[in-house]
C-alpha positions, -999 to 999 in steps of 0.1 A, spaced: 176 -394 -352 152 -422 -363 136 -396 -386 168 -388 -404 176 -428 -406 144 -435 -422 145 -402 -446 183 -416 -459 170 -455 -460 141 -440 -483 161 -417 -503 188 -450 -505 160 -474 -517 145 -450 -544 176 -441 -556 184 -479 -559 153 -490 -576 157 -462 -599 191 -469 -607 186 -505 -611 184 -522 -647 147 -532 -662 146 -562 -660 138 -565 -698 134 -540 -727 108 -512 -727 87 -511 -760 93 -486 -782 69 -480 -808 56 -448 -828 31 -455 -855 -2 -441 -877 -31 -461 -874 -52 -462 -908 -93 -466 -902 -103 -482 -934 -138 -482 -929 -165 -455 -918 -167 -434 -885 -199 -429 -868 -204 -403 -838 -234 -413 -817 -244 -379 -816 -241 -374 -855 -215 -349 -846 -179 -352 -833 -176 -319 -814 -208 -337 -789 -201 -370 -791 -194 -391 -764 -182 -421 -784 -173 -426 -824 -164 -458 -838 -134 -467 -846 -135 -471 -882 -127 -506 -881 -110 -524 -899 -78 -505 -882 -41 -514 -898 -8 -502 -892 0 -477 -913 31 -458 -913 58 -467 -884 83 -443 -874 97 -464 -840 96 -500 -840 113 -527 -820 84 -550 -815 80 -562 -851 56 -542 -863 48 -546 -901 28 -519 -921 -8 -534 -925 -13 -559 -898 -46 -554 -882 -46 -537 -849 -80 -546 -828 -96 -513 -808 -124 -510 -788 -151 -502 -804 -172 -478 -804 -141 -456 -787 -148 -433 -755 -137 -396 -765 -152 -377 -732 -124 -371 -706 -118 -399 -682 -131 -427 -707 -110 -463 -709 -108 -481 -742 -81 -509 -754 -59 -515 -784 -44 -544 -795 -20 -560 -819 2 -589 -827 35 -595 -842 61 -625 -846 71 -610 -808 40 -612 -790 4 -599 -785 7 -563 -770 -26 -550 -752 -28 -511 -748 -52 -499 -720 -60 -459 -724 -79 -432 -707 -88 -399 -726 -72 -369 -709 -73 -340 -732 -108 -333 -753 -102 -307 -776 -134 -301 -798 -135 -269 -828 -158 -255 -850 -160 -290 -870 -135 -314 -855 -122 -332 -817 -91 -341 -807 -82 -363 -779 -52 -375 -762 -53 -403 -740 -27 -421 -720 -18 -455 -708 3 -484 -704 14 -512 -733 19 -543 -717 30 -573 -733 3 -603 -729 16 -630 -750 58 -636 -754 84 -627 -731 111 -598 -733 97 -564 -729 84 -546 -698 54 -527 -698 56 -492 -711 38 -455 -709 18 -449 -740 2 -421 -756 -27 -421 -784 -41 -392 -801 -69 -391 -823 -83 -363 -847 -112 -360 -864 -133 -338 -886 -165 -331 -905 -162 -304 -925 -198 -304 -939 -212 -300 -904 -230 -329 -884 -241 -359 -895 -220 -360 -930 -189 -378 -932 -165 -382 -905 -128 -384 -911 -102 -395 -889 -65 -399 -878 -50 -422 -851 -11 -418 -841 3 -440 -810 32 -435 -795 55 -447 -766 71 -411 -766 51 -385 -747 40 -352 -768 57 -322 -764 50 -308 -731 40 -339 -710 66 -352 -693 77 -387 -690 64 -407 -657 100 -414 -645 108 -379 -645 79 -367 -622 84 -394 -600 124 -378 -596 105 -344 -595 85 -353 -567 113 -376 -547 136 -344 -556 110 -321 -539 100 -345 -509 138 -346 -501 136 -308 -498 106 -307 -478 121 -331 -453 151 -313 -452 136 -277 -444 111 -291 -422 142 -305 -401 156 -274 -402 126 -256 -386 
């Protein structure tokens, strides 16, 4: 009997919390990032390197979600050089007439071809200066090439985004997943 009370407080609270308004807005922001200066692998070649710069200086290029104020061309601060092996951490940072937002990323996809790496990493945005906006799951993908083989130029692409990629689900709705599938654990074991 205690059992089943403690299985329908924690399906009660869960369901509560989850049902419960944010207490402020979640960010919402999809956007290019445009490296205006040079990449450097510190391997001399993207598909082995470890870490590349970032290309600094790094502006907003082209925005496609916005309700944090972004404006096309305001300097966005990354860490530099930026970790591409699975598992690294690096930051990103910008600030609009809303606040300072601070990105915090680990790679977890490492994609590497003939000539080229992708990466995907994931994170949270958090808001570090302003009030009004609670932090958010973030993705960040990067691409980049060298078509004449290693050490020649590197080219590059950044896109950030507050919605996941195709295929990786949103945080909230594995956490339902796994409630959803704990429930019917709980419930079958009980029946045994």
């Amino acid at each position: 009997m205690k059992f089943s009370r403690l299985c329908a407080v924690a399906v009660t609270s869960a369901a509560a919390a989850l049902a419960t308004p944010a207490s402020a807005i979640p960010i919402d922001v999809i956007f290019n990032v445009a490296a205006l200066g040079a990449f450097t692998a510190n391997t001399g070649d993207v598909t082995t390197a470890a870490t590349i710069s970032s290309g600094a200086p790094d502006l907003v290029g082209a925005i496609i979600a916005n309700n944090v104020g972004l404006v096309a061309g305001q300097p966005v601060t990354l860490s530099d050089p930026l970790g591409v092996t699975i598992g690294s951490v690096f930051t990103k940072e910008f600030t609009t007439a809303m606040g300072t937002f601070l990105e915090t990323l680990t790679v977890t996809a490492r994609t590497p071809g003939a000539t080229s790496l992708g990466i995907l990493a994931v994170g949270t945005i958090t808001q570090t200066v302003g009030i009004g906006f609670d932090p958010t799951p973030v993705y960040w993908s990067a691409a980049y090439t060298q078509n004449a083989g290693p050490g020649s130029q590197i080219n590059g692409s950044f896109n950030n985004s507050t919605t996941p990629p195709p295929g990786l689900p949103e945080p909230s709705s594995l956490a339902l997943l796994g409630l959803a599938v704990t429930g019917l654990g709980m419930a079958r074991r009980r029946r045994n």
